[in-house]
N, C-alpha and C positions, 0 to 999 in steps of 0.2 A: 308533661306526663304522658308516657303511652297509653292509653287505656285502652289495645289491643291483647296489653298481658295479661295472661290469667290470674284474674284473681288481685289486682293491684290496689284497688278500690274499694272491692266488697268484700276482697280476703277469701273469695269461693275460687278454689281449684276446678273452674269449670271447663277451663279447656280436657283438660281427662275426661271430662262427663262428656264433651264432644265427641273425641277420639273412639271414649266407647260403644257410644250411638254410632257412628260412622260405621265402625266395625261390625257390628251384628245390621246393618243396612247392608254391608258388601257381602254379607256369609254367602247371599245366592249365586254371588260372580263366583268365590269358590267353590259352591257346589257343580257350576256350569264348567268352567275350569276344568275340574275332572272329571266330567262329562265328556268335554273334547281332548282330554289325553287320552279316554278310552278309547274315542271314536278313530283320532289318529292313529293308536295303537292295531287296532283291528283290521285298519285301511293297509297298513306295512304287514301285518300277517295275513290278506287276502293277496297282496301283491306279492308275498313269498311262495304259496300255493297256486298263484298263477304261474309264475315263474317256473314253479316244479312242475307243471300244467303244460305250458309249450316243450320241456323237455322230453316230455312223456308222450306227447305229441308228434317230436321228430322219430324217435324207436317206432311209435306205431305206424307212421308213414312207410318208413323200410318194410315193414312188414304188410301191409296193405299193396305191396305192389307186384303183381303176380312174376315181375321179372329175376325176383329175388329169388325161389324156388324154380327158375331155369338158368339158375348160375353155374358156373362150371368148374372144374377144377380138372388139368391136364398134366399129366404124370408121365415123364421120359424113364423110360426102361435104362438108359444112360446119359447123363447130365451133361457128359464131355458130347457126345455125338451132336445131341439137338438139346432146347430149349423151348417150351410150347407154350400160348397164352389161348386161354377160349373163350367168344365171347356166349353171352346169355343165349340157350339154343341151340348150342353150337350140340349134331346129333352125337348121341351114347356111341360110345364103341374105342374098339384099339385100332391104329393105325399104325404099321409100318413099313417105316421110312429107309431107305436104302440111298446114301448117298455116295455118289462115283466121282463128283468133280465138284467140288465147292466154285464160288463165284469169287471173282478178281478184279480188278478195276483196271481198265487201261490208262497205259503210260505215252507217251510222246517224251523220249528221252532224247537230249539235245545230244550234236556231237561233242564232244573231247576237246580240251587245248582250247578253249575259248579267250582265256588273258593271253595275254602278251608274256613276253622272258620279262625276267626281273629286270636286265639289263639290258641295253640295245649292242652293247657290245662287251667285250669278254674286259673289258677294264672298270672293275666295281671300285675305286679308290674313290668316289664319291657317293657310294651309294649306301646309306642310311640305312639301317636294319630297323630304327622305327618308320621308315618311309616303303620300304620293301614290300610288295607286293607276296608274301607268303601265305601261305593257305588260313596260319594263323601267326600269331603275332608273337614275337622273339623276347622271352623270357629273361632280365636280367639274373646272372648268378654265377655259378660254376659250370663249366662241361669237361670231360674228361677223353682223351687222347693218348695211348702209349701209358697210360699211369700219369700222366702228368694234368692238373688241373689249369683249364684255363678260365681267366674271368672275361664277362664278356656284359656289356651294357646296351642297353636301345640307340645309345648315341654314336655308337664304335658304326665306322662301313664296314662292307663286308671282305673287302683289303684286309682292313686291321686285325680282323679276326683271324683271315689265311697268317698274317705278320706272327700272330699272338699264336698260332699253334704252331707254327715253325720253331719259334725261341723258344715256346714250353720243351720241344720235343727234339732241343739242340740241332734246328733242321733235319730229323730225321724224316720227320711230316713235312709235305708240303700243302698247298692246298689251291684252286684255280676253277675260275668258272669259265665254260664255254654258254656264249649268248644263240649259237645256234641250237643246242642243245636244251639248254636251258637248263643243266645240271651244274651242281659243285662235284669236283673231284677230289679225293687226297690220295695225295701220292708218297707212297717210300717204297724202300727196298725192299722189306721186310715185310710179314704181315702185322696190318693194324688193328688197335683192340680199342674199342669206343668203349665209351661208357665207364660209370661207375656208379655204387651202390648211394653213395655222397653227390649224385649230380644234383645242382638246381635249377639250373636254366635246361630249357628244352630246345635249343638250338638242334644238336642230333638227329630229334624228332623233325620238326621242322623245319630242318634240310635233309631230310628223307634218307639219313646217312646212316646204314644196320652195316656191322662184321656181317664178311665174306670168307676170313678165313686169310685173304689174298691181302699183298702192297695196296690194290687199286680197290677204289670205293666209289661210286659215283651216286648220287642222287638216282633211287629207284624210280622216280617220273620226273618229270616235268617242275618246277618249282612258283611258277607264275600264274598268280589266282586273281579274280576277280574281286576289286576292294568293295564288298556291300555297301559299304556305308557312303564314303566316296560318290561324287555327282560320277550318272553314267560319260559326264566326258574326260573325266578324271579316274575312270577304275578300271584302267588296263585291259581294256577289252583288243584283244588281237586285231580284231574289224573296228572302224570308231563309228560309234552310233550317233547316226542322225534321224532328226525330228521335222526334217522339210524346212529348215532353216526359220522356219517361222514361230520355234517353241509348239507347233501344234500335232507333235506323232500322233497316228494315231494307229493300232492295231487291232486286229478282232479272235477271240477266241470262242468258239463253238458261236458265232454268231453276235456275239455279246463286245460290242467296243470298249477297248481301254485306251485313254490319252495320257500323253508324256511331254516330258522334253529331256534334252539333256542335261539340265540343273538338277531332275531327280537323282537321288541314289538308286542303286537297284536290291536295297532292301526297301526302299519305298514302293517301288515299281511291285514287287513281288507281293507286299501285302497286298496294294490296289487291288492286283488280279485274284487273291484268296478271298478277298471282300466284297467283290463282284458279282454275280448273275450269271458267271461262264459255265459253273460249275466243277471247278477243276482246283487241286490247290496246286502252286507253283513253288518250287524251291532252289537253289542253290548246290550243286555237290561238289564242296571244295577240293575231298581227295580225287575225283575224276574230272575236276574243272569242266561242270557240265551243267548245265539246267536241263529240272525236269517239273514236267507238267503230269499229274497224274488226276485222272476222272474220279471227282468222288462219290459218284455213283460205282457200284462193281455191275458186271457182266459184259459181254464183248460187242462195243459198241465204239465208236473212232472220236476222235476231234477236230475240229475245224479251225484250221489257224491260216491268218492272210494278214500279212502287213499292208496298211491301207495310205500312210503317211510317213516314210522315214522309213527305217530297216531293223528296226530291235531284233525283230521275228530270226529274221537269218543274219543279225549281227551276235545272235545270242545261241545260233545251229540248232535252234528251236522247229524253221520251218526246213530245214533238213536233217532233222534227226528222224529219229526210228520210234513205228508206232510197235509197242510191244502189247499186243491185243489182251484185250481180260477174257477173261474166264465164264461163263454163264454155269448156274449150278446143277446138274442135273442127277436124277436124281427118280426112285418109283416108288410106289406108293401098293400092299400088300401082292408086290407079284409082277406088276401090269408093266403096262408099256412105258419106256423113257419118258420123262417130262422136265420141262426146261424153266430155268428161272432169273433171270436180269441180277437180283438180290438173294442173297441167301437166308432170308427170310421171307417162306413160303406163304401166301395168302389163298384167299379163294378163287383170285383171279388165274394160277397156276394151278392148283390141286382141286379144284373144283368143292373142297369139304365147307359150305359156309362156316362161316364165327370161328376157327380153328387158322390158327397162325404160329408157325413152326421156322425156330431161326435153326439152319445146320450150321455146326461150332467145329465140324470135323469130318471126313470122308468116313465111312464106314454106316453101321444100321442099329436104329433105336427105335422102339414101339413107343407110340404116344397113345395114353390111354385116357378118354375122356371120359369123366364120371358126373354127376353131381356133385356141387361145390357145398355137401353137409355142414362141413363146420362154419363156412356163413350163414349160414340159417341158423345154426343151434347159436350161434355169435348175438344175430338179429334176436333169434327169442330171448335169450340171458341179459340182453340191454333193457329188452323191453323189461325184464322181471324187476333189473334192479330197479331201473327208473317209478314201476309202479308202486314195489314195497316203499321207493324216499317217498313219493308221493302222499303216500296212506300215513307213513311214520310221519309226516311234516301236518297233514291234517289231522291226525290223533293227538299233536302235540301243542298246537292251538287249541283245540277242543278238551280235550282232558284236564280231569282236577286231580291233584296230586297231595300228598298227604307226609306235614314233616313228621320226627319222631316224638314231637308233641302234643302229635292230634291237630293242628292245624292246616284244613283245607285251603287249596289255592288253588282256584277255577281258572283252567285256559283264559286266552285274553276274547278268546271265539267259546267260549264254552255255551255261554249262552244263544248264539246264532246257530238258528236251523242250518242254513245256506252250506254253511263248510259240511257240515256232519251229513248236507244230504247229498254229495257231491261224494263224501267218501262211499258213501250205501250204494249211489249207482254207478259208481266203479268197477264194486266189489259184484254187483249184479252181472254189470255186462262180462264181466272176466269169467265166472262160475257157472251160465246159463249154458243150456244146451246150444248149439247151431242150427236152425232149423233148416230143412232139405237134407240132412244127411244120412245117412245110417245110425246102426247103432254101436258099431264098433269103434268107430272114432267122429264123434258129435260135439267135444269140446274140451277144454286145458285138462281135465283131470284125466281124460282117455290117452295125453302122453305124458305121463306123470308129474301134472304141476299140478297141486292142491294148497287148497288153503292153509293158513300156519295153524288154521284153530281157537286161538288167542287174541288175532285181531283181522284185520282187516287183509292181509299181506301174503302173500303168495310163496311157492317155494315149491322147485324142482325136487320131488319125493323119491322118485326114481328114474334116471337117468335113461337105462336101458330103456324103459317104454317111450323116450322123445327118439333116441337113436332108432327102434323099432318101426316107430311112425314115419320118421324120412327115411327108411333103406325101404319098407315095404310100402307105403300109403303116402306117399310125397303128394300124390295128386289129389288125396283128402283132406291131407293138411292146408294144402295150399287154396283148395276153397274154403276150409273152414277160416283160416284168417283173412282171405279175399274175394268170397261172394260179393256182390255189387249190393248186393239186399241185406243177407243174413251175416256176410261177413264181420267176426271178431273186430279185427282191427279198421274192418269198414266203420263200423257202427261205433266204435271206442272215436276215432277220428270226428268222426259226425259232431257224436257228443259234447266231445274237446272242443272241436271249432265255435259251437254254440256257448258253452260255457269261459273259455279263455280266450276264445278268436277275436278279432279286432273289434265286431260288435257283440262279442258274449255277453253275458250275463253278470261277470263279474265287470267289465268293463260298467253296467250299467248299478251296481254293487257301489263301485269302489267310489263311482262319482257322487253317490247320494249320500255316502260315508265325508266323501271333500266338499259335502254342500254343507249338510249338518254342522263340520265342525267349522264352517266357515261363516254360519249364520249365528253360533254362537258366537265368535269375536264382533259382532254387529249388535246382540243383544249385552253383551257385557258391557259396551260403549255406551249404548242407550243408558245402562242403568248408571254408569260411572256419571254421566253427564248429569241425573237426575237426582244423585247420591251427593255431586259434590256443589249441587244447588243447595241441596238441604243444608250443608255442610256451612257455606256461607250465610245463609237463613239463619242458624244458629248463630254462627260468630258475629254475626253484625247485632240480633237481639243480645247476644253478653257485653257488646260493649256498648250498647246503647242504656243495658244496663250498668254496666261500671263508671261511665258517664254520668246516671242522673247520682250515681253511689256516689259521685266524687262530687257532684254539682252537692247534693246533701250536708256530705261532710265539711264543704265550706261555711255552708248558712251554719252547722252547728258549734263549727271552730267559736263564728263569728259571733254567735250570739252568746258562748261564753265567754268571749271575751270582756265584751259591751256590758251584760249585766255582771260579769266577777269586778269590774272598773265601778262603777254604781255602787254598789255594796259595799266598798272600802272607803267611797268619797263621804257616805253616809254616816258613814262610823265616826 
């Protein structure tokens, strides 16, 4: 028999009588309980008010910094001419700009004909049109001839093609390359008419073959280009480039080394030199089969180029081509005498005006006019406004008790703590006090039309004109009333804040006595549970030590009517 179950023995439902002892024993862990959902509660709505606290913090910082009210704002009389930026300081006034020569960058353009002819000799019957050194690369599809269309493949030589436009144009085209020239011709009797509105292959193009009107057509340049991609011992260079036989070229531009060999391409070769320290970008020009180096720096200044290992330099007519000089900008300023500029964006190092930096976009004259950068400051106060009113609304909404349409009050989760509500008072203090040191004309927010809402705590731009009034006539009162080192607005707000939300504020030392509290009740709830469920066992071991003797009982009484109802009938 269990005699752990309630009630087996004596028939007393005492475990319930447990359970509800128990019960009104833990009521105080509930009451602690929601003790610490409030305390948590209040911990997460001082930590939303901190939050809105450093926001309000960084608006007041902008404004606290006396460099904000020497900002600038630089306005070109023509947008095409020039472009101006000013820094903090930079002095009041109009400048104008007169410009006669914009700035250029120099070139070192290589000479001409650098590849080799397509062909070493005037017999193309093995020569490959996807192997062909062309400027670009041969199109398969249709081209047109006399009216007649011809097809033409990457894998056809350049034979086949002369073959293939003879038979389209019943021989009256013929067609032939010379290797000293380096041109295709086509010959007839008659005049020849290329093209059609239906071509697909760009062959034409790319044998540089236009109507003349005439029988004879020849390739307007040259037809042998430089394969980029192709190792420089393999890309048709007219001259062949070597590397000092030991893979180790080496060359130098403006000073600055670059190493090769001739397993590179010379689109590999060309980024190296873009991606380098020379200063210069390097490129390719297929239609003049030329390299050019161009300074990317502008103004007229030269390059330095010396092959040091191997020949690229003058294998590529780099170190004998043509410096085509830049340009420096020049350029005066209201009147005065020429002035010269490397960059066509002018600084102080050229024009003498500090903090004003002027890029010319075109020869001709535009007034730069420097003013006051106003709508950054009216930007910097209107951040600050908003950030203050979330601030006051986020603390009036933890604090306040609100009322349904039933008549039932419900108290902020902060309604009862001084702490928030004194924090929103000396907010509303430092924003509405006067400035001390100033005049009487403009002494504080309400002198440029920010006033109280009235209603609460919150702020609001009442009239416009009077903040515009304040920065076009009184920027310099403004500018100490928000930045005195003493008396300043936004000195003194920042102070505040730092003390109150700063790493060691006030709320920092709030929030942890809030995470202590609620953390020394999970310690006293333990204590009691431990003490609650002693009791608990207390009990249940006295009901079964009662149901125990209940059943030890009920045997002796089984038994003893047994024995005497036995006796009683023997008697009889």
């Amino acid at each position: 028999m269990d005699l752990s179950l309630s009630g087996l023995a004596s028939g007393f439902d005492w475990q319930t009588m447990v359970d509800q002892l128990i019960a009104v024993e833990r009521a105080p862990e509930d009451r602690l309980r929601v003790e610490q959902t409030t305390l948590q509660q209040q911990n997460s709505a001082y930590t939303s008010i901190k939050t809105q606290l450093s926001v309000l913090q960084n608006r007041i910082a902008v404004l606290k910094e006396p460099g904000l009210f020497q900002s600038r704002q630089p306005l070109s009389s023509d947008d095409t001419i020039a472009s101006a930026t000013a820094g903090t300081g930079t002095t009041l006034g109009a400048y104008a700009f007169n410009f006669t020569q914009l700035a250029t960058a120099a070139k070192q353009v290589g000479a001409s004909g650098m590849g080799s002819s397509l062909s070493a000799s005037n017999d193309v019957s093995s020569l490959v049109l996807s192997d062909a050194a062309f400027s670009t690369g041969v199109t398969e599809g249709k081209f047109t001839v006399n009216g007649k269309q011809i097809t033409i493949t990457t894998a056809d030589t350049l034979q086949q093609v002369f073959d293939n436009i003879s038979a389209a144009t019943s021989g009256a085209v013929t067609g032939s390359y010379d290797a000293v020239s380096d041109r295709i011709s086509l010959n007839s009797a008659s005049p020849i008419v290329l093209g059609s509105a239906t071509d697909s292959s760009n062959f034409l193009q790319v044998a540089r073959l236009h109507n003349n009107g005439t029988g004879v057509i020849a390739s307007s340049a040259q037809l042998g280009v430089i394969k980029q991609s192709a190792s420089l011992s393999a890309a048709n260079f007219a001259t062949a480039i070597s590397d000092g036989g030991a893979g180790a070229g080496e060359f130098k531009i403006n000073g600055v080394s670059i190493t090769y060999s001739v397993g590179d391409s010379a689109a590999t070769l060309l980024k190296r030199i873009n991606d380098s320290a020379a200063g210069v970008s390097a490129a390719y020009d297929t239609v003049n089969d030329r390299f050019v180096l161009s300074n990317k720096i502008t103004g007229d200044i030269g390059l330095g180029l010396e092959d040091v290992t191997g020949n690229f330099l003058a294998a590529t007519g780099l170190s004998g081509g043509t410096l085509e000089r830049g340009q420096n900008l020049r350029y005066t300023i209201d009147g005065g005498s020429e002035l010269i500029s490397q960059s066509n964006t002018i600084t102080e190092s050229s024009s003498g005006i500090a903090g004003l930096s002027v890029t010319a976009l075109a020869e001709g004259a535009a007034t730069v006019t420097v003013s006051t950068d106003t709508a950054k400051i009216k930007t910097a106060i209107n951040d600050f406004l908003t950030e203050y009113n979330k601030t006051q609304s986020g603390i009036d909404t933890q604090t306040a008790s609100t009322t349904d349409a039933k008549g039932k009050v419900t108290a902020g989760i902060l309604a009862s703590d001084g702490d928030a509500a004194e924090i929103a008072t000396r907010l509303r203090r430092l924003v509405t006090d006067q400035v001390a040191g100033l005049g009487t004309v403009l002494n504080q927010l309400e002198d440029m039309g920010i006033v109280s809402n009235g209603n609460d705590n919150t702020l609001k731009l009442d009239d416009e004109t009077k903040l515009d009034a304040a920065l076009a006539n009184h920027l310099t009162t403004v500018e100490t009333l928000f930045t005195d080192p003493t008396n300043g607005l936004a000195v003194k707000l920042n102070d505040y804040l730092e003390k109150t939300a700063g790493e060691s504020g006030s709320l920092v030392g709030k929030q942890d006595n809030l995470i202590r509290a609620a953390t020394d009740i999970d310690t006293q709830i333990a204590d009691m549970e431990r003490i609650i469920l002693s009791n608990r066992q207390r009990m249940v071991d006295s009901f079964v030590a009662m149901e125990t003797a209940q059943s030890l009982l009920n045997q002796q009484l089984k038994f003893l009517e047994q024995r005497f109802g036995t006796s009683s009938t023997s008697s009889s």
